[in-house]
PDB file of N, CA, C and O in Angstrom:
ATOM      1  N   UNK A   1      -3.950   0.882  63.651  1.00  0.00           N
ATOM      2  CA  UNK A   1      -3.410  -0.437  63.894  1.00  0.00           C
ATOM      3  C   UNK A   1      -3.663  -0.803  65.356  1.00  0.00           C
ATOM      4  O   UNK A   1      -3.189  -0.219  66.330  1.00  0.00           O
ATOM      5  N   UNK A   2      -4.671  -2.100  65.360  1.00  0.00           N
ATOM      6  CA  UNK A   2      -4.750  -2.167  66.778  1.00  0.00           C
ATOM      7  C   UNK A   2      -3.872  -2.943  67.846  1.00  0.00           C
ATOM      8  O   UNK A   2      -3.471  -3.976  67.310  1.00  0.00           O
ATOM      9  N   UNK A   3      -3.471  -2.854  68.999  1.00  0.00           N
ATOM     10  CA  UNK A   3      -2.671  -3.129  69.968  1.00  0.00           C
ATOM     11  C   UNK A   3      -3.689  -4.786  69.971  1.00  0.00           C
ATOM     12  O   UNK A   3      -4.854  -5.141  70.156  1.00  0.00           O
ATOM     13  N   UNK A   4      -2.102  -5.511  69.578  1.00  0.00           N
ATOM     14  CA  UNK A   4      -1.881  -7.335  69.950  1.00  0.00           C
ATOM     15  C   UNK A   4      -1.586  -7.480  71.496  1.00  0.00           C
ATOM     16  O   UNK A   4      -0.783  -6.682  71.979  1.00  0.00           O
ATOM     17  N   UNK A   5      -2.131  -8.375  72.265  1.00  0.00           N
ATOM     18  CA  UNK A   5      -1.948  -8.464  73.627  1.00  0.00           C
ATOM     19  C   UNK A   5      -2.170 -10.142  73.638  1.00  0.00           C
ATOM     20  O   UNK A   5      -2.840 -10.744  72.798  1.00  0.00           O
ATOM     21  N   UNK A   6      -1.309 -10.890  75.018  1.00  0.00           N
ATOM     22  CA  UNK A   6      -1.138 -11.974  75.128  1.00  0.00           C
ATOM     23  C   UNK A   6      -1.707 -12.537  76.526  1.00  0.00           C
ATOM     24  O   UNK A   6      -0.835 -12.661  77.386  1.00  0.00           O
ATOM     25  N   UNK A   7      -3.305 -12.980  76.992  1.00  0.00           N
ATOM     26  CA  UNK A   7      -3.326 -13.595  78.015  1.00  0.00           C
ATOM     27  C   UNK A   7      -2.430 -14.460  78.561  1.00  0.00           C
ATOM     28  O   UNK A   7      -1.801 -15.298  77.915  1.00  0.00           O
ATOM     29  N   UNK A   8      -2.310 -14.182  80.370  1.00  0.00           N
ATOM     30  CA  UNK A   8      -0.834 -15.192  80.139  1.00  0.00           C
ATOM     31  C   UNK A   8      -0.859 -16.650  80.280  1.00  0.00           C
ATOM     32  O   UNK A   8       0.125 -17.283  80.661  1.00  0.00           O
ATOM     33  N   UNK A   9      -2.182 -17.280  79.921  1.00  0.00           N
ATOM     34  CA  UNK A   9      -2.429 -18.434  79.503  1.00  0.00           C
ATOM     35  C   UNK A   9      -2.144 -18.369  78.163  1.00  0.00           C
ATOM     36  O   UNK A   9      -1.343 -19.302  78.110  1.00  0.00           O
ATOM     37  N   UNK A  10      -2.206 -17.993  77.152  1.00  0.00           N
ATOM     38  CA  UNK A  10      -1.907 -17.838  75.738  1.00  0.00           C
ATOM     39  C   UNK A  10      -0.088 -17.714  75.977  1.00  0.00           C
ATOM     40  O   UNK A  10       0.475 -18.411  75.134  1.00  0.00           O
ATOM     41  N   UNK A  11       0.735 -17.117  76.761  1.00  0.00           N
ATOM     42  CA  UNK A  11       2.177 -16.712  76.828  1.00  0.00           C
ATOM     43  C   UNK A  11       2.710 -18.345  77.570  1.00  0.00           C
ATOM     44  O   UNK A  11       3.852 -18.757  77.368  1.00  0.00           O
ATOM     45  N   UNK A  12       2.112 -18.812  78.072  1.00  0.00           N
ATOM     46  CA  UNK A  12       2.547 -20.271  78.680  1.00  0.00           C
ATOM     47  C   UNK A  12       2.389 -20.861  77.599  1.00  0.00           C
ATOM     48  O   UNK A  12       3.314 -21.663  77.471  1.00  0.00           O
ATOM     49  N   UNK A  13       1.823 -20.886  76.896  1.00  0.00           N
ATOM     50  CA  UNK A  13       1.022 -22.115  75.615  1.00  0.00           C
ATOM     51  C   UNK A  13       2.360 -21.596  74.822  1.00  0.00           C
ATOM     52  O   UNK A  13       2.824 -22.413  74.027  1.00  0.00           O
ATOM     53  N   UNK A  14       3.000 -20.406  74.934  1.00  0.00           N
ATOM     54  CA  UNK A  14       3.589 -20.046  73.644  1.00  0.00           C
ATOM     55  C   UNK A  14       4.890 -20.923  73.733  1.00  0.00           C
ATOM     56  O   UNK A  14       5.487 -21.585  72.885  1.00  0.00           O
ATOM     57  N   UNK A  15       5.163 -20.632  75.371  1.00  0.00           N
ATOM     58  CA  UNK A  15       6.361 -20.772  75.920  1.00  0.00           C
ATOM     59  C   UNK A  15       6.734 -22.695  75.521  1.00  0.00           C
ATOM     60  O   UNK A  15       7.925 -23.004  75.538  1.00  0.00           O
ATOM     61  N   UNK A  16       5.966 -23.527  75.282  1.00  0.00           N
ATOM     62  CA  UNK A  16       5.875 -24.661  75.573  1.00  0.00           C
ATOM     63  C   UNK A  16       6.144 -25.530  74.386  1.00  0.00           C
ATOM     64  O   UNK A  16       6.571 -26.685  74.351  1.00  0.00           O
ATOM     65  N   UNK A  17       5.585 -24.214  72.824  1.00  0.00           N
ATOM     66  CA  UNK A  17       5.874 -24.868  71.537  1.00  0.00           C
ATOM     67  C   UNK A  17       7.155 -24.882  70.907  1.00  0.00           C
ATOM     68  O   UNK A  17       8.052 -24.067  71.121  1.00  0.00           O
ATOM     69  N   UNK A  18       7.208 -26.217  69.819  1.00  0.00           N
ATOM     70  CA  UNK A  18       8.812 -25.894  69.359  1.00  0.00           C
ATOM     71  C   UNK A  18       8.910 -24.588  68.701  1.00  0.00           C
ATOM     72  O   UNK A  18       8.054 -23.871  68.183  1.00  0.00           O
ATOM     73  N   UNK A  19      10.348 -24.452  68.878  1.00  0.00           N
ATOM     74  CA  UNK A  19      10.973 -23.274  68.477  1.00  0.00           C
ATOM     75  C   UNK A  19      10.244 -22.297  66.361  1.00  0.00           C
ATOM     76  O   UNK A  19       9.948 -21.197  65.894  1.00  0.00           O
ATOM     77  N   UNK A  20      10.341 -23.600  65.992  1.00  0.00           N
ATOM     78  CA  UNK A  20       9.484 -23.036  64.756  1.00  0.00           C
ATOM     79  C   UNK A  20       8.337 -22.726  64.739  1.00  0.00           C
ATOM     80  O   UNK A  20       7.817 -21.984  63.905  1.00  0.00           O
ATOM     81  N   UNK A  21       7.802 -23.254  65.654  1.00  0.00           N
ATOM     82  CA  UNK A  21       6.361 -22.655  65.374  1.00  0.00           C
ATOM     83  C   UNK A  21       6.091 -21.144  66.550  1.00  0.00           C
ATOM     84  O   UNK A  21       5.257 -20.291  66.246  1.00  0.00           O
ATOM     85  N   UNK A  22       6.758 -21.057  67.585  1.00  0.00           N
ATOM     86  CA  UNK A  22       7.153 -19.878  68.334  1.00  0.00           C
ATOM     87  C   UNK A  22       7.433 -18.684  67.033  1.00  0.00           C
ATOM     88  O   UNK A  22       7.065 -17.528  67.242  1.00  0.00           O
ATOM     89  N   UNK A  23       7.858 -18.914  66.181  1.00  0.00           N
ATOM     90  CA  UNK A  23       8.593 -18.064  65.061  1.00  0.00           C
ATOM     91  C   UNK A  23       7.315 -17.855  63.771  1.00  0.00           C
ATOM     92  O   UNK A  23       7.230 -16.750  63.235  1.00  0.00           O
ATOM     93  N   UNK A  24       6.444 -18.896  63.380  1.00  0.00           N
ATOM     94  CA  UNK A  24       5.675 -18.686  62.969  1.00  0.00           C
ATOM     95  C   UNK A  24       4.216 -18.174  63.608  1.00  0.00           C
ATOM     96  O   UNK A  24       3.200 -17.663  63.135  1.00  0.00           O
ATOM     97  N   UNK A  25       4.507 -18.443  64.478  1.00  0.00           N
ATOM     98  CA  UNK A  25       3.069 -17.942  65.582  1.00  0.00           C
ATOM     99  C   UNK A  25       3.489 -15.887  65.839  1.00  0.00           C
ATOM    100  O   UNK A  25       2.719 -15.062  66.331  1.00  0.00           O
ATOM    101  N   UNK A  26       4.922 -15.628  65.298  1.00  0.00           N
ATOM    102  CA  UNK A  26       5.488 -14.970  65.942  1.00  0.00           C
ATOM    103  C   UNK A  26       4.508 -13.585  65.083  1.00  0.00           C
ATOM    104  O   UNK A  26       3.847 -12.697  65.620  1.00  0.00           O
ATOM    105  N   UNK A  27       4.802 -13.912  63.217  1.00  0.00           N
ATOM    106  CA  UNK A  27       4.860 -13.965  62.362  1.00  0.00           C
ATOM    107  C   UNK A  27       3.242 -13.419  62.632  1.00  0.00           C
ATOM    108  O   UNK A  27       3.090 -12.200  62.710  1.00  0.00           O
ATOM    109  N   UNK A  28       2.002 -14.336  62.780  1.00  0.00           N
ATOM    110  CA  UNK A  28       0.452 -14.078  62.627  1.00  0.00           C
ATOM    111  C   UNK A  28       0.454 -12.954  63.643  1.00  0.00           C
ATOM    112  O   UNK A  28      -0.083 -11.932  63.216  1.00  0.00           O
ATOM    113  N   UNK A  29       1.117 -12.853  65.398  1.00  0.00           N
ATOM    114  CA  UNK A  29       0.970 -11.519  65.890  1.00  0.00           C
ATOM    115  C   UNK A  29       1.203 -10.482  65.106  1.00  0.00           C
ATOM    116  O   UNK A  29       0.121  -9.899  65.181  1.00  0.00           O
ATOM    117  N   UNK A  30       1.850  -9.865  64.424  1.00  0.00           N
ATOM    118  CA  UNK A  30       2.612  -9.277  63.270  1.00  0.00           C
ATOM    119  C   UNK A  30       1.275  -8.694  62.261  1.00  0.00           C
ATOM    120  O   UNK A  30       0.821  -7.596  61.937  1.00  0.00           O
ATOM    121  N   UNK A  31       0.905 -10.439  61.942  1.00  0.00           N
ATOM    122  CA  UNK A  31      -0.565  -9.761  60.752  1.00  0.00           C
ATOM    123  C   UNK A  31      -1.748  -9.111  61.605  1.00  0.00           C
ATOM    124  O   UNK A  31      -2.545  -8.289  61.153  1.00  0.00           O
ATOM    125  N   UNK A  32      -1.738  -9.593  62.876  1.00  0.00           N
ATOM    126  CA  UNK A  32      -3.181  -9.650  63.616  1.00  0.00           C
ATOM    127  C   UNK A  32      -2.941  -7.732  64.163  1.00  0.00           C
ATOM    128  O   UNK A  32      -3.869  -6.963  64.410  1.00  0.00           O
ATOM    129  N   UNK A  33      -1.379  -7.379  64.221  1.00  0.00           N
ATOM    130  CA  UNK A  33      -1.672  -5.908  63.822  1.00  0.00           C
ATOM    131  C   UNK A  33      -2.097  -5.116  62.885  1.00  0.00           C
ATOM    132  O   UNK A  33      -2.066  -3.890  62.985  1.00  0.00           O
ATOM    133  N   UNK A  34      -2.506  -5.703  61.951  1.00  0.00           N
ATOM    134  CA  UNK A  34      -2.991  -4.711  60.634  1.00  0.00           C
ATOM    135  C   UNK A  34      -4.824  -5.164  60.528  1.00  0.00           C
ATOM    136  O   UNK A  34      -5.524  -5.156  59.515  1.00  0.00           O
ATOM    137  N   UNK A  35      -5.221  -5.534  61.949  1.00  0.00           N
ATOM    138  CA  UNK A  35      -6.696  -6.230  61.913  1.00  0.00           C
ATOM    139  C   UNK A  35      -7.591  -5.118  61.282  1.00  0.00           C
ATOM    140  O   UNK A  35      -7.177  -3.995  61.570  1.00  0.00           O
ATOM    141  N   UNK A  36      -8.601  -5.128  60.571  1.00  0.00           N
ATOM    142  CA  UNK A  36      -9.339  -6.549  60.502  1.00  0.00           C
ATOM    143  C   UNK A  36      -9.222  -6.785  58.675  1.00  0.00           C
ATOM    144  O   UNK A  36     -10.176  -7.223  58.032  1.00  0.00           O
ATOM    145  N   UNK A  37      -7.777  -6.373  57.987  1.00  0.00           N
ATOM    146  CA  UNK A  37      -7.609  -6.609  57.133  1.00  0.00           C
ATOM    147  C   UNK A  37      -6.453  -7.640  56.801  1.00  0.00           C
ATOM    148  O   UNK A  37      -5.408  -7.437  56.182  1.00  0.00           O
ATOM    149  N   UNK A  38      -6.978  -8.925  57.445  1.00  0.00           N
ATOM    150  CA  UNK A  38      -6.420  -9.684  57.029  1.00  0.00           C
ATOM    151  C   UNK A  38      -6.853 -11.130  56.705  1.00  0.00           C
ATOM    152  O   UNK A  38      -7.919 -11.548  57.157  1.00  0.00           O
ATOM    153  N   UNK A  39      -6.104 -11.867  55.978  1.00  0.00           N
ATOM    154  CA  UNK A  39      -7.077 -13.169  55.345  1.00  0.00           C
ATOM    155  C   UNK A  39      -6.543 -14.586  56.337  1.00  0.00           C
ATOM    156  O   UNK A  39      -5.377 -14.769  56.686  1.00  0.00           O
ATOM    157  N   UNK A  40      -7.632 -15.426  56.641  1.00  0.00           N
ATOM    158  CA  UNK A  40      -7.219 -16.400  57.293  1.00  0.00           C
ATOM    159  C   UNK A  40      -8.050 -16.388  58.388  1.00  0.00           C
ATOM    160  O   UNK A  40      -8.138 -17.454  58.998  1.00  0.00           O
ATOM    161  N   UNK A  41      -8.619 -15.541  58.747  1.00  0.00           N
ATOM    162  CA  UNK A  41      -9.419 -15.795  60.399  1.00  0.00           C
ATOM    163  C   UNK A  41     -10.330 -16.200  60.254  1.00  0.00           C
ATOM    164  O   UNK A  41     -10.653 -15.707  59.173  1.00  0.00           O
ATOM    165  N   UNK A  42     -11.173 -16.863  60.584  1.00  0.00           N
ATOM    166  CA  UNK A  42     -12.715 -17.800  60.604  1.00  0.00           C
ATOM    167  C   UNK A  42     -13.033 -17.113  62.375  1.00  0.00           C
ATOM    168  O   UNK A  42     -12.479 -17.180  63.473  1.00  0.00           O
ATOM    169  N   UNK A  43     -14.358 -16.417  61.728  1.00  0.00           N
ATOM    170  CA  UNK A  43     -14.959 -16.435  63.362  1.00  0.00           C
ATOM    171  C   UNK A  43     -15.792 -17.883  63.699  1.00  0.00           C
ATOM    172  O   UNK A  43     -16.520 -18.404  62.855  1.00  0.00           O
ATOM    173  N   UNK A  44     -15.613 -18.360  64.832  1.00  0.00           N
ATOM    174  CA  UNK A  44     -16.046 -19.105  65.668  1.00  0.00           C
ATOM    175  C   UNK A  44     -17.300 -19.379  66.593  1.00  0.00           C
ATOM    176  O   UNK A  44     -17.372 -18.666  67.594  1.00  0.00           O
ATOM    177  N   UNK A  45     -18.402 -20.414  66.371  1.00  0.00           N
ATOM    178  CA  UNK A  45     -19.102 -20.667  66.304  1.00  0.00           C
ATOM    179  C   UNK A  45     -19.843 -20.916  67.950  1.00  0.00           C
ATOM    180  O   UNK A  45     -19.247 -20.461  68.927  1.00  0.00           O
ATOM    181  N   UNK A  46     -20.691 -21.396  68.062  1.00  0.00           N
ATOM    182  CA  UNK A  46     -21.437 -22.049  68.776  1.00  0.00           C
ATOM    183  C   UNK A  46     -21.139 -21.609  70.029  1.00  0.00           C
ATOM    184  O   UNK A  46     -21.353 -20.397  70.042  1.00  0.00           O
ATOM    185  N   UNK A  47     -20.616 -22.120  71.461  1.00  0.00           N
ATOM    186  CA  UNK A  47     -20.260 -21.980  72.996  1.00  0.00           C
ATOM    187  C   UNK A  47     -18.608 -20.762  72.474  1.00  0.00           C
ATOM    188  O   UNK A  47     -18.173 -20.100  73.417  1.00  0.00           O
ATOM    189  N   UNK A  48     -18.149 -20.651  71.613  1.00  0.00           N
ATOM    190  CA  UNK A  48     -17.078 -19.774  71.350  1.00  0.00           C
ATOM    191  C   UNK A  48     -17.699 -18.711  70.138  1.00  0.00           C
ATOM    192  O   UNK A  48     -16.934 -18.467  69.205  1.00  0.00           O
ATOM    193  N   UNK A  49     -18.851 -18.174  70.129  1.00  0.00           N
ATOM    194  CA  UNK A  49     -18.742 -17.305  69.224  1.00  0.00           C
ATOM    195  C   UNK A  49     -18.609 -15.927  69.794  1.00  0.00           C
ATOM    196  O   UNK A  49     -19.045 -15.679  70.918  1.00  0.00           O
ATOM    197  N   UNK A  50     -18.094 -15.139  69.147  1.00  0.00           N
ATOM    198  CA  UNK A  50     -17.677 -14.326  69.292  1.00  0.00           C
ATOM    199  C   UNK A  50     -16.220 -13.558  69.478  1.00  0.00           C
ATOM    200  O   UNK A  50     -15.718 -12.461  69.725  1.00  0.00           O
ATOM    201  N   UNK A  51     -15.821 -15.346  69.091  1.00  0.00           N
ATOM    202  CA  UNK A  51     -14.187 -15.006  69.094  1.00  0.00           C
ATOM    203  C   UNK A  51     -13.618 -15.608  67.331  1.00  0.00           C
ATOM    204  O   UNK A  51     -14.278 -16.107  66.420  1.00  0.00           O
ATOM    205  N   UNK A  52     -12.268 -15.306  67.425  1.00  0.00           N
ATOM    206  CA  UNK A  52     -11.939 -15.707  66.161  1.00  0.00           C
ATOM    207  C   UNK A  52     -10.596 -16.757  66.015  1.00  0.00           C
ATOM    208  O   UNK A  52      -9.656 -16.746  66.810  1.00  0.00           O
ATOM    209  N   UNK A  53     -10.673 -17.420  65.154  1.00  0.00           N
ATOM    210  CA  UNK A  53      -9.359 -18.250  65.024  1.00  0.00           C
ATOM    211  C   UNK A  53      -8.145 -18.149  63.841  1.00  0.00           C
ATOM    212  O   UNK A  53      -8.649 -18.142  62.718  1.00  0.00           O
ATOM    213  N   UNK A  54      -6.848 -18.078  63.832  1.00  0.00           N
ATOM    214  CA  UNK A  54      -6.571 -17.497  62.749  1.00  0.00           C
ATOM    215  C   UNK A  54      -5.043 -18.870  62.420  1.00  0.00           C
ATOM    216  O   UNK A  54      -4.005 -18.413  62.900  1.00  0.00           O
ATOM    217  N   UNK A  55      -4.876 -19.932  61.923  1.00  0.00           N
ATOM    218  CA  UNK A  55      -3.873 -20.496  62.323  1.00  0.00           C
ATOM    219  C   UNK A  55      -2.872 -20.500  60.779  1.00  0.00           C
ATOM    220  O   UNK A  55      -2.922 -19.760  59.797  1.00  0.00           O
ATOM    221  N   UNK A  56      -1.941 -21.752  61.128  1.00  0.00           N
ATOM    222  CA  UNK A  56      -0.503 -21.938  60.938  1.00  0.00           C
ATOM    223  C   UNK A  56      -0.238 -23.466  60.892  1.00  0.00           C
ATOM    224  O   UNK A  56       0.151 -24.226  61.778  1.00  0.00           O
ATOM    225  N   UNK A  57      -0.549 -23.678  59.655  1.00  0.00           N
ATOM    226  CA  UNK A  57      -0.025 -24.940  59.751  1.00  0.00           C
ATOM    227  C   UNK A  57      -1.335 -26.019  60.416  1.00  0.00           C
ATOM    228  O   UNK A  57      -2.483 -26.186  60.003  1.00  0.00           O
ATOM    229  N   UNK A  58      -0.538 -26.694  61.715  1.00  0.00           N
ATOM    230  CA  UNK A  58      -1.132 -27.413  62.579  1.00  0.00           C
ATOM    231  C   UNK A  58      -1.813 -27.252  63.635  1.00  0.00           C
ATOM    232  O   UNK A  58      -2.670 -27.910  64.225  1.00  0.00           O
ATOM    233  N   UNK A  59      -1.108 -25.898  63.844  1.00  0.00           N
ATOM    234  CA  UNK A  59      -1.365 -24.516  65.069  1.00  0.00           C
ATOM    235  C   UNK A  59      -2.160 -23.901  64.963  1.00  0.00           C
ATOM    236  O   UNK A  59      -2.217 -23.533  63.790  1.00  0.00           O
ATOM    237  N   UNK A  60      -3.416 -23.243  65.915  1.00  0.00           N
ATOM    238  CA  UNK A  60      -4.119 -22.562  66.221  1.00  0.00           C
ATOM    239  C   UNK A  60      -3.838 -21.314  67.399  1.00  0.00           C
ATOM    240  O   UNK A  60      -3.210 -21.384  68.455  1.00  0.00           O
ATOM    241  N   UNK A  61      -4.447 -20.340  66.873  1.00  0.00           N
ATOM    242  CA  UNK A  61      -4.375 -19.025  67.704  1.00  0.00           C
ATOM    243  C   UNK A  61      -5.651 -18.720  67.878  1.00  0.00           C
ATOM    244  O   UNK A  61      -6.309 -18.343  66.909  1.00  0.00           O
ATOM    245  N   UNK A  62      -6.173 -18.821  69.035  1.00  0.00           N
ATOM    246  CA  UNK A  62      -7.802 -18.048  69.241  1.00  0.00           C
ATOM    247  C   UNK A  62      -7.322 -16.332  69.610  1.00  0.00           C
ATOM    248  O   UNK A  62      -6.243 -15.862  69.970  1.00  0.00           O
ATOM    249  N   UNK A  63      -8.436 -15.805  69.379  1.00  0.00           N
ATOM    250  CA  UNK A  63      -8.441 -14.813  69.877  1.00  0.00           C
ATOM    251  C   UNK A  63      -9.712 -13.621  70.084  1.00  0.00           C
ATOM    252  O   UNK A  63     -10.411 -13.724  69.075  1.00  0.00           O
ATOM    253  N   UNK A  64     -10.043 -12.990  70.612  1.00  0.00           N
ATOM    254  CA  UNK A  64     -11.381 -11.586  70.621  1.00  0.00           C
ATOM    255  C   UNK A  64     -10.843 -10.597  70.563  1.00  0.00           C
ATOM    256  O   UNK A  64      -9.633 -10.373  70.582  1.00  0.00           O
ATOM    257  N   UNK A  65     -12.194  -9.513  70.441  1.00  0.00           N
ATOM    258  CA  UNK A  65     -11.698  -8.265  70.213  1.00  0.00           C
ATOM    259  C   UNK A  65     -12.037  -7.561  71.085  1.00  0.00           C
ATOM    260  O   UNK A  65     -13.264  -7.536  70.989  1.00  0.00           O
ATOM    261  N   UNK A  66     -11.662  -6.783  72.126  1.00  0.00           N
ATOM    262  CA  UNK A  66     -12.393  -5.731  73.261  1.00  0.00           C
ATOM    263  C   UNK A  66     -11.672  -4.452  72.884  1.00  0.00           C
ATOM    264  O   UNK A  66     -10.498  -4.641  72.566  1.00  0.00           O
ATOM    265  N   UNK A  67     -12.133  -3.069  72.838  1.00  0.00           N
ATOM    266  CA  UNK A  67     -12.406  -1.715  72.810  1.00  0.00           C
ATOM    267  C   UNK A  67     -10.326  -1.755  71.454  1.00  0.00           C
ATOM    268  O   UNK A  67      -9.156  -1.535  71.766  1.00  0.00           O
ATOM    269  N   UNK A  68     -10.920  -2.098  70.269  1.00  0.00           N
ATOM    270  CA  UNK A  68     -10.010  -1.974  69.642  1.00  0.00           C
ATOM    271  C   UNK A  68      -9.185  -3.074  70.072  1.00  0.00           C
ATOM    272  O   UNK A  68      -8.519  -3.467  69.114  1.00  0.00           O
ATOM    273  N   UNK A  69      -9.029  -3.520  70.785  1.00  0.00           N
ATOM    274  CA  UNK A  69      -7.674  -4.680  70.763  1.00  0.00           C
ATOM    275  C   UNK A  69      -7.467  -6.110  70.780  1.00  0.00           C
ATOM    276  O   UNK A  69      -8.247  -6.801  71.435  1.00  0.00           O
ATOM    277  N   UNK A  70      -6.392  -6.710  70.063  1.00  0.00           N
ATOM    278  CA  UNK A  70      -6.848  -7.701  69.574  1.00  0.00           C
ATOM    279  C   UNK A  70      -6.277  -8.345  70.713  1.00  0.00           C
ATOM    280  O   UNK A  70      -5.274  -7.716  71.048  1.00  0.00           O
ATOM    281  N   UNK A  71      -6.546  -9.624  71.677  1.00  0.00           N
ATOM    282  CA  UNK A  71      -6.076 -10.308  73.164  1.00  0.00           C
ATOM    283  C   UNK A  71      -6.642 -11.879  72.120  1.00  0.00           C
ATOM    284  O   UNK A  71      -7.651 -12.367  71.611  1.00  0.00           O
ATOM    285  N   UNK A  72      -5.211 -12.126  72.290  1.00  0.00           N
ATOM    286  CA  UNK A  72      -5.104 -13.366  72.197  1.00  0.00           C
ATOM    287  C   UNK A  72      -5.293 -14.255  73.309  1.00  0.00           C
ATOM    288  O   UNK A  72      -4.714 -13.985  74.361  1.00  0.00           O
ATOM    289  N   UNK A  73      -6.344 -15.733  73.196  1.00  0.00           N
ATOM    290  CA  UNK A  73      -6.724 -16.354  74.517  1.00  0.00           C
ATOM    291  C   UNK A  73      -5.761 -17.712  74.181  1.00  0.00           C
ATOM    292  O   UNK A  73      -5.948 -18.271  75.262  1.00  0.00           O
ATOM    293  N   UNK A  74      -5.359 -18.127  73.851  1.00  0.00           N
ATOM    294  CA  UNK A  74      -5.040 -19.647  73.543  1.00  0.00           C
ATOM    295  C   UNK A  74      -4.504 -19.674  72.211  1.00  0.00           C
ATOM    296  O   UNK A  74      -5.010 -19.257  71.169  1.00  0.00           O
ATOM    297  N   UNK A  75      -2.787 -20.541  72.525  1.00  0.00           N
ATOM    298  CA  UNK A  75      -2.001 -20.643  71.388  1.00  0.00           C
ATOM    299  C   UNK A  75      -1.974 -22.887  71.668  1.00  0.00           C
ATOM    300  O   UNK A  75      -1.983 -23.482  72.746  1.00  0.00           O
ATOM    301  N   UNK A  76      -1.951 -23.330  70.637  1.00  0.00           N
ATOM    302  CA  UNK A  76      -1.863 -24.708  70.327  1.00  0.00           C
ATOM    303  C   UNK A  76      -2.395 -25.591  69.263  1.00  0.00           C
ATOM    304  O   UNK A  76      -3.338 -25.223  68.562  1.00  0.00           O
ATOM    305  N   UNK A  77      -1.735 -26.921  69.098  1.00  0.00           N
ATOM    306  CA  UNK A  77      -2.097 -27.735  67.849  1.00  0.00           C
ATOM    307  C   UNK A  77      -3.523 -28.294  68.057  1.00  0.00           C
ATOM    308  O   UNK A  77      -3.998 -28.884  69.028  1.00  0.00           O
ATOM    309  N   UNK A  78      -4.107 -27.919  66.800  1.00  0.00           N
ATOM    310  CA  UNK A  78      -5.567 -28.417  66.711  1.00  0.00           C
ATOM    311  C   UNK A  78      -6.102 -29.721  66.982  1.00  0.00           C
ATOM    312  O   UNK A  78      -7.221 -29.971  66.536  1.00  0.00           O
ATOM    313  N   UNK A  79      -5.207 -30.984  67.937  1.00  0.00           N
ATOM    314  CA  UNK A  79      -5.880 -31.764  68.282  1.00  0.00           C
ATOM    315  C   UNK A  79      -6.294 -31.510  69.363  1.00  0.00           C
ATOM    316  O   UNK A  79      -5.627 -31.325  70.382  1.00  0.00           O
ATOM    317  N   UNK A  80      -8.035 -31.462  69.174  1.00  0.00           N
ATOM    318  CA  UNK A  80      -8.430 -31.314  70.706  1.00  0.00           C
ATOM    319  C   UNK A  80      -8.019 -29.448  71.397  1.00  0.00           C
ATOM    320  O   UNK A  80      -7.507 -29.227  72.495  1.00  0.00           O
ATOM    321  N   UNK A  81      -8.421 -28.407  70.397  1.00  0.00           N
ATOM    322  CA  UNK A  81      -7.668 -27.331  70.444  1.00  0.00           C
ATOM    323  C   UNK A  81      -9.258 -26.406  71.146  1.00  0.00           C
ATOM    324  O   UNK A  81      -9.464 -25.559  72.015  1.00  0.00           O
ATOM    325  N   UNK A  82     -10.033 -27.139  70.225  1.00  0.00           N
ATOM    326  CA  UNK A  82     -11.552 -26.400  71.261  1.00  0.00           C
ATOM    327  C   UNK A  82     -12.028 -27.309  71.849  1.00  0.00           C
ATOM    328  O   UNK A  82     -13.223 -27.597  71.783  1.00  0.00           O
ATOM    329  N   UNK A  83     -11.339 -27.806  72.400  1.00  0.00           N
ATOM    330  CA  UNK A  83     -12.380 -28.894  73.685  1.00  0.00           C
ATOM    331  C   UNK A  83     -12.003 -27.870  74.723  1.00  0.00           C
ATOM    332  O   UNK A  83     -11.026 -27.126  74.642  1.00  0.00           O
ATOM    333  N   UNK A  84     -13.043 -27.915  75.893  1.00  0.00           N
ATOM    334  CA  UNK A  84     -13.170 -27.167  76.599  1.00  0.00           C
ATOM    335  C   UNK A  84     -12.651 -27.829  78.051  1.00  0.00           C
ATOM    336  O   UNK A  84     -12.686 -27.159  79.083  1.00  0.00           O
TER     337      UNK A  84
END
């Protein structure tokens, strides 16, 4: 089971959403420990490939993988969620 980790740009983003979705976002860290058996992630394309997205609703969670672990980069609602 690999170790979930939170850039602390991803921990500000967390800090900022309503309380339900803090709880459901809480919920996908949770699955994203049992990686890479789980359903819902779309890897990501083009200027972001190599990372993956796994969301909730309205909400998006990016995230990559380095030496086993899963580091979440960016928690927020998909308007305007990969603009750079």
């Amino acid at each position: 089971m690999p170790e979930v980790r939170l850039e602390r740009a991803a921990a500000t983003e967390l800090d900022k959403l309503p309380l339900p979705i803090i709880g459901r976002m809480s919920k996908l860290f949770e699955r994203l420990g049992d990686w890479p058996s789980i359903s819902g992630v779309k890897a990501l394309t083009g200027p972001l490939a190599g990372k993956y997205r796994l969301r909730t609703g309205d909400y998006r969670l990016q995230f990559r993988l380095e030496d086993g672990v899963v580091i979440v980069e960016r928690i927020g609602h998909r308007d305007g969620f990969y603009d750079e």
